[in-house]
C-alpha positions in Angstrom: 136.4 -18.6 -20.8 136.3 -15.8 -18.3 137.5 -16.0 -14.9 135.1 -13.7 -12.3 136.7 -12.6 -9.4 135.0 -14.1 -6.1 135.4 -11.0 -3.9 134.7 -7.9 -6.1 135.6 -5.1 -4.5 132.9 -2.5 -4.3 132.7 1.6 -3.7 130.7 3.6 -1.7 130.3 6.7 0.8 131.3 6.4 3.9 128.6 5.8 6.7 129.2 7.3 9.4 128.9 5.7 12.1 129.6 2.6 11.5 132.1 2.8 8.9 134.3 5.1 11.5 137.0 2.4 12.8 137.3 1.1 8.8 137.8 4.2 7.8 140.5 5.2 10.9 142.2 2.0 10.2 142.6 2.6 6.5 144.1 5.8 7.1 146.1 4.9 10.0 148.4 2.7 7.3 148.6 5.6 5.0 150.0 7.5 7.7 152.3 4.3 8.8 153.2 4.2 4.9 154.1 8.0 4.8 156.4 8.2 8.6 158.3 4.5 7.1 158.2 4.9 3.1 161.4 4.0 1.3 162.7 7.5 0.1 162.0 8.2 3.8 159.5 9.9 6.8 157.7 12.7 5.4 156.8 15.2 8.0 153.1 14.3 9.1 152.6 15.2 12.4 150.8 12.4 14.2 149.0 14.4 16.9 146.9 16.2 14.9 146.3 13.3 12.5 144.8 11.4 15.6 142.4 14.9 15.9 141.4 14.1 12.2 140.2 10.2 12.6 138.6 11.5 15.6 136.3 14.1 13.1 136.2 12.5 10.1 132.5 12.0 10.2 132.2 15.8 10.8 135.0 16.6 7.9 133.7 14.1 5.6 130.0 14.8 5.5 127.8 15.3 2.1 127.6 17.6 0.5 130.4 19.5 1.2 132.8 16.8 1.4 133.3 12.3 1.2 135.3 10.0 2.3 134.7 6.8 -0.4 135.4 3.4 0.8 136.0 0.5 -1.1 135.5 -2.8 0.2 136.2 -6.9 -0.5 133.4 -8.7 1.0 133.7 -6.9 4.8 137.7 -5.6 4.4 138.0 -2.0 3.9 141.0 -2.0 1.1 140.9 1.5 0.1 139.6 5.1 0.6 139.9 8.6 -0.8 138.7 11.7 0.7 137.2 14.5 -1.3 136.1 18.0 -0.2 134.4 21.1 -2.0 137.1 24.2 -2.1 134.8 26.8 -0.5 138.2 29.3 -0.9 137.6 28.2 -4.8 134.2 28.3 -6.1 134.4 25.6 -8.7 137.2 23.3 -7.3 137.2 20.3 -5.1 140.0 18.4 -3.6 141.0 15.3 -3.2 143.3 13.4 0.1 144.2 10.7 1.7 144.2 8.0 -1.5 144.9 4.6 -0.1 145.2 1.4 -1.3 145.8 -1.8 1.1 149.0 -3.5 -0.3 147.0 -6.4 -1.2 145.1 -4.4 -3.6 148.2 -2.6 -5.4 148.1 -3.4 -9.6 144.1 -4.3 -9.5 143.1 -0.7 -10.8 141.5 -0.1 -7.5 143.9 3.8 -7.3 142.2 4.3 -10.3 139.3 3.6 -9.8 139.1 5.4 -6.6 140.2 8.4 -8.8 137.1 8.1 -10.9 135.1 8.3 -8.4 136.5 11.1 -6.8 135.8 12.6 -10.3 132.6 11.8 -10.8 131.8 13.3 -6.8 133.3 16.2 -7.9 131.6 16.7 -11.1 128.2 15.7 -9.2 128.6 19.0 -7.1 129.8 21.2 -9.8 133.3 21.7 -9.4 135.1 21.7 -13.2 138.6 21.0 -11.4 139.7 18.3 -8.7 142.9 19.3 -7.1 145.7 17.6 -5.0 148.4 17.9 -3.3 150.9 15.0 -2.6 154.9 14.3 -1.4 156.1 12.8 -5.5 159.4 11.6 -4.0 157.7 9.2 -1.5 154.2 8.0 -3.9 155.8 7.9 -7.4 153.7 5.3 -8.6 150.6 7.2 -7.0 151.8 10.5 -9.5 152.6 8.2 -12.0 149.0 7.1 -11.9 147.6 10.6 -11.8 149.6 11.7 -14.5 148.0 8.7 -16.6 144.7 10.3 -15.1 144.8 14.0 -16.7 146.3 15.7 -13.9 149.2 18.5 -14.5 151.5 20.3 -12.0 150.0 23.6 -11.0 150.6 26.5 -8.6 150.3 25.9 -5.0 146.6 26.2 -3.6 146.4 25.0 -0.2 148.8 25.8 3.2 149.9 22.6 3.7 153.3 22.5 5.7 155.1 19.6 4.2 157.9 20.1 2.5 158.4 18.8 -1.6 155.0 19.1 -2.6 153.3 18.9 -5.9 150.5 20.1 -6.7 148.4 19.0 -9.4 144.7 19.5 -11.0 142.5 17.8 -13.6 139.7 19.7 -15.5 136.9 18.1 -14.7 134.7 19.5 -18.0 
């Protein structure tokens, strides 16, 4: 006997409009999660986060970038944002991977992962990249380890300090 799960939870691009205040809420607790995470705040600054929701259907618009949703029934539960490296032909990159605490140990960060992927792949790039702070998302590097994805030199100019930088060949 198998036991289907009543709510399956489903992944798409974001639609913007309408998905904008989903979207703003899901990252709103990732930024909540990074200023009050256990090993401590990590350095976002809020101001210009707010200047990102604002634009996220002009950041996050195919086919140079996407921001993928996934959702339970209506509830958003999880996003990732991905974005074509036009300063590296080849490369895309991948942000703002959230899952909704309620989500956590369903293989929804993974799955989330494969689909950034599979984006990527889709517009040609043969390597994702990422950035992320390890000492305040080790289960989230934990996962990408599991994923493919090795330490690599820095490529972007983000500020925040302890970063590690990681890519997957996408080939």
């Amino acid at each position: 006997m198998s036991v289907t799960d009543a709510n399956p939870i489903t992944l798409r691009a974001a639609c913007w409009p309408q998905d904008l205040h989903a979207a703003q809420l899901l990252l709103r607790h990732y930024a909540e999660f990074l200023l009050h995470n256990p090993a401590g705040p990590v350095n976002i600054c809020l101001a210009d986060y707010e200047e990102e929701l604002a634009a996220l259907p002009e950041r996050y618009k195919e086919p140079e970038a996407v921001l993928l949703l996934a959702f339970r029934a209506d509830e958003a539960v999880g996003c990732v944002a991905v974005k074509q490296r036009k300063d590296r032909p080849g490369s895309c990159e991948m942000k703002r991977l959230w899952t909704e605490p309620s989500t956590r140990g369903t293989g929804l960060g993974r799955r989330l992962i494969q689909a950034s992927m599979e984006w990527s792949r889709a517009q040609g790039a043969t390597e994702l990249l990422l950035d992320t702070v390890a000492e305040a998302m080790p289960d989230a590097v934990l996962l990408y380890r599991r994923m493919g994805f090795v330490e690599t030199e820095r490529h972007n100019t983000n500020p925040i300090p302890g970063l590690l930088f990681m890519k997957v060949d996408l080939l």
